[in-house]
C-alpha positions in Angstrom: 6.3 -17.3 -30.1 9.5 -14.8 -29.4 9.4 -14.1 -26.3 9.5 -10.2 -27.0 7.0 -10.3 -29.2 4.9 -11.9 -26.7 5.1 -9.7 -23.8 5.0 -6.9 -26.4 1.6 -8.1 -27.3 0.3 -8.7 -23.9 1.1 -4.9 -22.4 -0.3 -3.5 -25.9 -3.5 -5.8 -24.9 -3.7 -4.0 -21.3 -2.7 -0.7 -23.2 -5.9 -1.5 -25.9 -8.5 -2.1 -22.7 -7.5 1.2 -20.8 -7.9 3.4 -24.5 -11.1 1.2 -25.4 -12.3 2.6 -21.7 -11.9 6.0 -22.5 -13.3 5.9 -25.5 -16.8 4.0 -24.6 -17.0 4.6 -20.9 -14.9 8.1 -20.5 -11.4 9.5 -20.2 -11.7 10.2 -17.0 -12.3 6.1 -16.1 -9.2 5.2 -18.4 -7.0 7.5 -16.1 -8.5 6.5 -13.1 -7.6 2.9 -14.0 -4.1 3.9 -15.6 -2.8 5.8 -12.3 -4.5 3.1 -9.9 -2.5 0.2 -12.0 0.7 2.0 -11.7 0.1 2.1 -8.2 -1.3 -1.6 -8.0 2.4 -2.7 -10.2 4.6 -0.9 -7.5 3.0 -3.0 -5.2 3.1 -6.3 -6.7 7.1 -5.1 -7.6 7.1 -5.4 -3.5 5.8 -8.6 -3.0 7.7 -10.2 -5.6 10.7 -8.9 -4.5 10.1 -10.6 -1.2 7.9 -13.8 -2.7 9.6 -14.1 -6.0 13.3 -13.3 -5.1 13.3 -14.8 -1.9 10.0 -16.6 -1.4 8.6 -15.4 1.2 5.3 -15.5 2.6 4.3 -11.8 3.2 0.4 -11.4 4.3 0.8 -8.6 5.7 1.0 -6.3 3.0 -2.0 -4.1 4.0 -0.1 -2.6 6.7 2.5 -1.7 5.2 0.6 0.3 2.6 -1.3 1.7 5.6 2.1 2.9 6.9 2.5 4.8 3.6 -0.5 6.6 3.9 0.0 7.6 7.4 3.6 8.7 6.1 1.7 11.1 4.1 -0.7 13.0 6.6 2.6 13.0 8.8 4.8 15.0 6.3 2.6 16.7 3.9 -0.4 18.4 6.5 0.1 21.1 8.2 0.7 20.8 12.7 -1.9 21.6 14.7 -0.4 23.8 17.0 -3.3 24.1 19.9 -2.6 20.1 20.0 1.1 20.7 20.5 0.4 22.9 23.1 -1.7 21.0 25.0 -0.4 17.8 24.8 2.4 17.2 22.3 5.1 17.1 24.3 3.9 15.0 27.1 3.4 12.4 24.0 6.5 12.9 22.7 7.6 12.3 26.7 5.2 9.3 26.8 6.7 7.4 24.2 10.3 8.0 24.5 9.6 6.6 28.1 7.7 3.8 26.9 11.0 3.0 24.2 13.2 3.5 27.5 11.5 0.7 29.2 12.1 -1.1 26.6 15.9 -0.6 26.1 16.4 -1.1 29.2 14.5 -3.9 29.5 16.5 -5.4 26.8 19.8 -4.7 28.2 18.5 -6.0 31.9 18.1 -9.5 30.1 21.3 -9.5 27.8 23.4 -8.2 30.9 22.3 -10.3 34.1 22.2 -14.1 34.5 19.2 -16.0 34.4 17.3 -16.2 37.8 14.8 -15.3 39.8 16.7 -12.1 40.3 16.7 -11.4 36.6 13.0 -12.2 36.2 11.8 -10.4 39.5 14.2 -6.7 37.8 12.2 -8.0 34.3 8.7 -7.3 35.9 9.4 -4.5 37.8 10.5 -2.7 34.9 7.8 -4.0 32.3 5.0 -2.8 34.7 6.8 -0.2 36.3 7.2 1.2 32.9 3.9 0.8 31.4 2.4 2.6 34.3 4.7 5.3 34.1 4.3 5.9 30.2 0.0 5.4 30.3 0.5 8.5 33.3 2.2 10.4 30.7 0.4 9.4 27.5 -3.2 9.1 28.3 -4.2 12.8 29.9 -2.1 14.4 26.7 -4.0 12.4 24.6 -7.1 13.6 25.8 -6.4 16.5 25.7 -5.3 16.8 22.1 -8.0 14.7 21.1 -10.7 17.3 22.7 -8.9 20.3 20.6 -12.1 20.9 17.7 -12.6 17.0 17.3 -14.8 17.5 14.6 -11.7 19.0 12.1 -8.8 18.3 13.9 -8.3 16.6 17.1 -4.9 15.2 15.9 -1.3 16.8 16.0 -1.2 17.0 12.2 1.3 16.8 10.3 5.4 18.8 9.5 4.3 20.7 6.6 4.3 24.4 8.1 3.0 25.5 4.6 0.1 23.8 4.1 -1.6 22.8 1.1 0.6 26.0 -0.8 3.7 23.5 0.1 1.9 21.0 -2.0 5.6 19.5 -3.4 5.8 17.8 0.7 3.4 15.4 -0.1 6.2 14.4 -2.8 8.7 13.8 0.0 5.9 11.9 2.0 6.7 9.3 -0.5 10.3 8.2 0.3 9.4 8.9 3.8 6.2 6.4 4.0 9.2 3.8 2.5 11.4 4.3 5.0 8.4 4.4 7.5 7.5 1.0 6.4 10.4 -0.4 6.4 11.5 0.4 10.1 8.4 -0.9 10.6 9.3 -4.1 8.5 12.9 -4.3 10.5 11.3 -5.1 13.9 8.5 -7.7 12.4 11.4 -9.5 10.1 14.0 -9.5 13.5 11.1 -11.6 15.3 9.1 -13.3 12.5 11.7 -14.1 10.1 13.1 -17.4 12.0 9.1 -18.7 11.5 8.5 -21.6 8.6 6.3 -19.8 5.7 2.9 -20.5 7.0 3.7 -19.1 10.5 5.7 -16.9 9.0 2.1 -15.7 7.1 0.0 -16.1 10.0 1.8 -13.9 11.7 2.3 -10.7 9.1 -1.5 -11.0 8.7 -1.7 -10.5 12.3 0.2 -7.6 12.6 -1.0 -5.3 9.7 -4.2 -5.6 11.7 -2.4 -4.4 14.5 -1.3 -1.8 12.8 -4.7 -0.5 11.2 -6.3 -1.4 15.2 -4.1 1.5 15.9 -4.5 3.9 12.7 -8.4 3.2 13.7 -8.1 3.7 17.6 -5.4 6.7 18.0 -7.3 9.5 17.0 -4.3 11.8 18.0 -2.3 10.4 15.3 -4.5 10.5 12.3 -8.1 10.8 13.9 -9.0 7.2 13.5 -11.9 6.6 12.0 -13.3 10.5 11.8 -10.4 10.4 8.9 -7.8 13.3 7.4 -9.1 14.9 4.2 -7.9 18.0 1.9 -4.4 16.1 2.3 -2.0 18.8 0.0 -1.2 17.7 -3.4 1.6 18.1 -5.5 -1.0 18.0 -8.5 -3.0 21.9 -9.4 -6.5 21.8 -7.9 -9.4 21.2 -10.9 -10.8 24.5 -9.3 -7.3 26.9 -10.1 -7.4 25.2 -13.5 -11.0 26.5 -14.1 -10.1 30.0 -13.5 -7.3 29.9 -15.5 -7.9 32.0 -19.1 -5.5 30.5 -20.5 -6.4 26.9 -19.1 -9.7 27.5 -20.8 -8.5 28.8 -23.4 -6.8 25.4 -24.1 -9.7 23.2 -23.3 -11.7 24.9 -25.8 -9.6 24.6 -28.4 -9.5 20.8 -27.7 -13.3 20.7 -28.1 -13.7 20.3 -24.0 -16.0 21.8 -21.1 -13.6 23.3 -18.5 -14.6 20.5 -16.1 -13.7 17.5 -17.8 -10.4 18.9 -19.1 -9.4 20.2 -15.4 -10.4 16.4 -14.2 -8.5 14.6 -17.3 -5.2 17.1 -17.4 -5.1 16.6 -12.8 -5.1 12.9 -13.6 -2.6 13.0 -16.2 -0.3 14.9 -14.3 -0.5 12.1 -11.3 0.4 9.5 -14.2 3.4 11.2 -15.3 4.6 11.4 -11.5 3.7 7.7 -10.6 5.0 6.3 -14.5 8.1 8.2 -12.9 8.2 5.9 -9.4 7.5 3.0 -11.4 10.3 3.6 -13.9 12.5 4.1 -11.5 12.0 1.2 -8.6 11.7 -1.4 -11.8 15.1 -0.2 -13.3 16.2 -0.7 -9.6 14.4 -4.0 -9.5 15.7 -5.5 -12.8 19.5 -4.3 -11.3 18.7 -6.4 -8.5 17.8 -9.2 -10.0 20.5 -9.5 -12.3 23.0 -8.8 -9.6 25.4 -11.3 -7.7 22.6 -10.2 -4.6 20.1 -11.2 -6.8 21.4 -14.5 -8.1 22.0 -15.5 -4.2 18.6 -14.5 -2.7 17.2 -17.0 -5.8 19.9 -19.8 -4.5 18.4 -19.0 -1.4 15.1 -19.1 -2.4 15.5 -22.5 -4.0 17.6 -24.4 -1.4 18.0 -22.9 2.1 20.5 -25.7 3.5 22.7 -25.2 1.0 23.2 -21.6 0.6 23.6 -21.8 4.5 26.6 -24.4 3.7 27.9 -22.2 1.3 28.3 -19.9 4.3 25.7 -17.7 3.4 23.5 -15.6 6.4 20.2 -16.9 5.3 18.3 -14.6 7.8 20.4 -11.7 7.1 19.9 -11.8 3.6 15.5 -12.7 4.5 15.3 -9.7 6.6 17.2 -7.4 3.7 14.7 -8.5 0.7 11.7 -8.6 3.4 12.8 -4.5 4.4 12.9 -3.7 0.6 9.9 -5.1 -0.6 7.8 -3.9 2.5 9.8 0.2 1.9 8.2 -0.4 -1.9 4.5 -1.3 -0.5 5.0 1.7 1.6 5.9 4.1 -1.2 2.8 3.1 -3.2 0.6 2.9 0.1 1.8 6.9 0.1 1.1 8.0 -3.6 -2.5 6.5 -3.6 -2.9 8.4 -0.4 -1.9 11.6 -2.4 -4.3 10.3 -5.2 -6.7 10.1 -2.9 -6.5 13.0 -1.0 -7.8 11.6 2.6 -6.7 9.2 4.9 -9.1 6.4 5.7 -8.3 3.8 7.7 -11.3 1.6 8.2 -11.3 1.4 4.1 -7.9 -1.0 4.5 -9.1 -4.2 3.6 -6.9 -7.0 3.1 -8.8 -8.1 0.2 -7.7 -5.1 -1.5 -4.7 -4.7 -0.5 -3.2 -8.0 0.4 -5.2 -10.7 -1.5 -5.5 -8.8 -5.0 -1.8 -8.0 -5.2 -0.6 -11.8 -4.8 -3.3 -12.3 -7.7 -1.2 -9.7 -10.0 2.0 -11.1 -8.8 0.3 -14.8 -9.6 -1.0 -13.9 -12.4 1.6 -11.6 -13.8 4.6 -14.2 -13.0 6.4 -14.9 -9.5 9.9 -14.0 -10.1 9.6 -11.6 -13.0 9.6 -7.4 -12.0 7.8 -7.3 -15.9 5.4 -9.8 -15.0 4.5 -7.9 -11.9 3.6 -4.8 -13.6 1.9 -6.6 -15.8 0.0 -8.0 -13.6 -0.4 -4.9 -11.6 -2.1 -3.8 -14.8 -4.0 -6.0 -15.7 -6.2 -7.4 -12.3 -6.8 -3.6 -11.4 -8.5 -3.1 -14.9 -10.6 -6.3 -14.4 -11.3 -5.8 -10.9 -12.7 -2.0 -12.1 -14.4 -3.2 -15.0 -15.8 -6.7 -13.9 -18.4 -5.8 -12.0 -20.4 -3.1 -14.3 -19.5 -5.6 -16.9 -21.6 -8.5 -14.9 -24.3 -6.1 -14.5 -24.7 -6.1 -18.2 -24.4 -9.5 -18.9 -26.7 -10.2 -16.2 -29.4 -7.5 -17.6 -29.4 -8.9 -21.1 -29.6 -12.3 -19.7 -33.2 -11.4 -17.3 -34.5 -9.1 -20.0 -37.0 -11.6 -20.9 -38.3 -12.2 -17.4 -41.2 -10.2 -15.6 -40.0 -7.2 -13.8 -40.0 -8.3 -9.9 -39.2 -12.0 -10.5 -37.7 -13.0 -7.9 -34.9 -14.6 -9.9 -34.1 -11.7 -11.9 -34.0 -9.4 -9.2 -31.4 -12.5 -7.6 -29.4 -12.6 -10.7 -29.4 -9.0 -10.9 -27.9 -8.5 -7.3 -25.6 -10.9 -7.7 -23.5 -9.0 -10.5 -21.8 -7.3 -7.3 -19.7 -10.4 -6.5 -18.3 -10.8 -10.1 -15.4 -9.2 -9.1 -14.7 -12.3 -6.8 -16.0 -14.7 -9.3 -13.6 -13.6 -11.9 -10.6 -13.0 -9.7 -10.8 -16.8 -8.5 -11.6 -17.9 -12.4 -8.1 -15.7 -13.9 -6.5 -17.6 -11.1 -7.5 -21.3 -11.7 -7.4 -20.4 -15.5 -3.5 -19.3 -15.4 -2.5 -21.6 -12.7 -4.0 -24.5 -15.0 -2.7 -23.2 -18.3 0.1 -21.0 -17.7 1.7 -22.2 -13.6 4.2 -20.0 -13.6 2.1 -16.6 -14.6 2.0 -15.0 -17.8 5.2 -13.9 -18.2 7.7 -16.5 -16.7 11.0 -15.8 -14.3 13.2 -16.7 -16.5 
């Protein structure tokens, strides 16, 4: 089969299961699924920039979607200004004292010889330091975090508008990229040199770190009491139902004033997320095709001799590692804004780490179009799987008593389907199709 023809036909096959949603679940399901996929294929973009172009072994993906989302309350909500004035500053103090101590730290050991001298000036300032800075940071934490801790409690965010400056939470997009990716710059200067499972081992390690501390620092981002009414660039469903000529429209369409606020919101997010995705995959596809791209893929396949070509091996894994972590940070912010809350204990890395390297599997390692594809296609099934198990599991008891212990069994079980499946696509494609659905070429 041409191979046009055949990728044609498999995004018209994801395009026929989102329309067949809306038309026998609801509309309102098919967007759902439409704007989380173009979310879910700017993430797999990400990791197979970083697996596919360079191969590398990024589990750590959940943070820097995290990262994203906190970019978001940071730039789109507005500050709470009893917080600043009660313990902002001394923050603010705390930390640039604690990234002092560091510096200086750092120079101390580039600068003096090795010795006992060296180590003894090391210690002094390391502890030295970290006393200093939890003097500074701990009483101004406390007392931001006792400003009304059952609404705020935090310092909130740079948007002195509010939710009427909805358009910030659009710049909380690039902003939660560049946030991961500074981010991603300190991990790749220190993890980079590790062999691919280390190198794993110790990404997974860290985006636990850094949801410990999205959980744990409630004067960030509250923790775990979580940020909601997050601004949106979107109109509220509520503005649209007291609109006359809003309603005037849905009428004509045949639709309640609900529904069409709910279905017109969510198309309005598609357009704006088709947008990103447009965009970073024209970027993507530039990349690949580029002399950059053609030597990250001669890295990929043989190290040692892209090194004897004279090529910075590192340089080049901490570049593609920095790009594809900025990407996972831009989505982590849009399904924030989807969202419209910050919760940090719902990071999983199921969801966000394990699911996206089945779309990239899936999809094809090495191929931006296989990505999205991917992207598409594992969020529909992960949505649909599981009501879709409950019905084949109800049609298969309905001829056993009601309370049977084995119905009731098989019944409960359709909640793990989602797993079932996910670990079925992936033995299915990786037996009949290794290289994914759509092939790097």
């Amino acid at each position: 089969m041409n191979e046009t023809v055949k990728n044609t036909a498999l995004f018209a096959l994801v395009a026929v299961l989102i329309i067949g949603t809306g038309f026998l679940q609801s509309w309102n399901s098919a967007l759902f699924i439409l704007n989380f996929g173009l979310i879910s294929a700017i993430m797999a973009l990400g990791v197979n920039l970083q697996w596919g172009f360079a191969g590398l072994f990024n589990v750590g993906i959940m943070g820097f979607v995290a990262l994203g989302g906190l970019a978001t309350v940071l730039v789109s909500m507005p500050p709470t200004t009893e917080a600043w004035a009660a313990g902002g500053g001394g923050v603010i103090v705390a930390l640039l004292m604690g990234a002092a101590t560091i510096v200086v730290t750092a120079l101390v050991i580039k600068r003096m010889s090795a010795g006992w001298l060296r180590t003894v000036v090391v210690l002094v300032l390391l502890i030295g330091g970290f006393f200093v800075y939890r003097a500074l940071f701990d009483p101004s934490v406390a007392r931001i975090e006792a400003i009304d801790p059952a609404s705020t409690g935090y310092l909130g965010g740079l948007n002195p508008g509010g939710a009427a400056w909805g358009w910030m939470t659009l710049v909380a997009w690039p902003v939660g990229g560049l946030l991961a990716a500074g981010v991603a710059w300190i991990i790749g200067k220190t993890a980079l040199g590790l062999r691919s499972d280390y190198l794993a081992i110790a990404t997974l390690g860290i985006a636990e770190i850094i949801i410990a501390v999205m959980k744990n620092e409630d004067w960030l981002s509250r923790g775990v009491k979580n940020v909601i009414g997050l601004p949106r660039p979107a109109p509220y469903e509520i503005e649209l139902q007291s609109d006359p000529a809003f309603l005037e429209r849905a009428a004509s369409l045949g639709m309640d004033p609900v529904t069409a606020s709910t279905i017109w919101v969510k198309l309005v997010y598609a357009g704006l997320f088709a947008v990103v995705l447009v965009i970073l995959f024209v970027l993507a596809q530039r990349a690949l095709h580029s002399p950059w791209g053609r030597m990250m893929r001669a890295i990929r396949d043989n190290e040692n001799a892209s090194e004897a070509m004279g090529k910075d091996v590192t340089a080049r894994h901490l570049q593609v590692f920095i790009l594809g972590s900025a990407i996972c940070g831009i989505a982590g912010a849009m399904m924030t804004t989807l969202d419209g809350q910050l919760t940090p204990g719902t990071y999983q890395p199921l969801r966000f780490t394990f699911l996206i390297w089945v779309m990239v599997i899936v999809g094809g390692s090495g191929n931006n179009l296989g990505a999205v594809l991917g992207g598409f296609l594992i969020w529909f099934l992960w949505v649909q799987v599981e009501p879709m198990g409950l019905l084949l599991m109800q049609a298969i008891t309905s001829g056993m008593t009601d309370g049977s212990p084995l119905k009731v069994h098989l019944i409960e079980s359709a909640a793990h389907m989602r797993l079932l499946t996910m670990g079925l696509v992936l033995l299915l494609v990786l037996r009949f199709s290794p290289r994914g659905l759509i092939p790097e070429r």
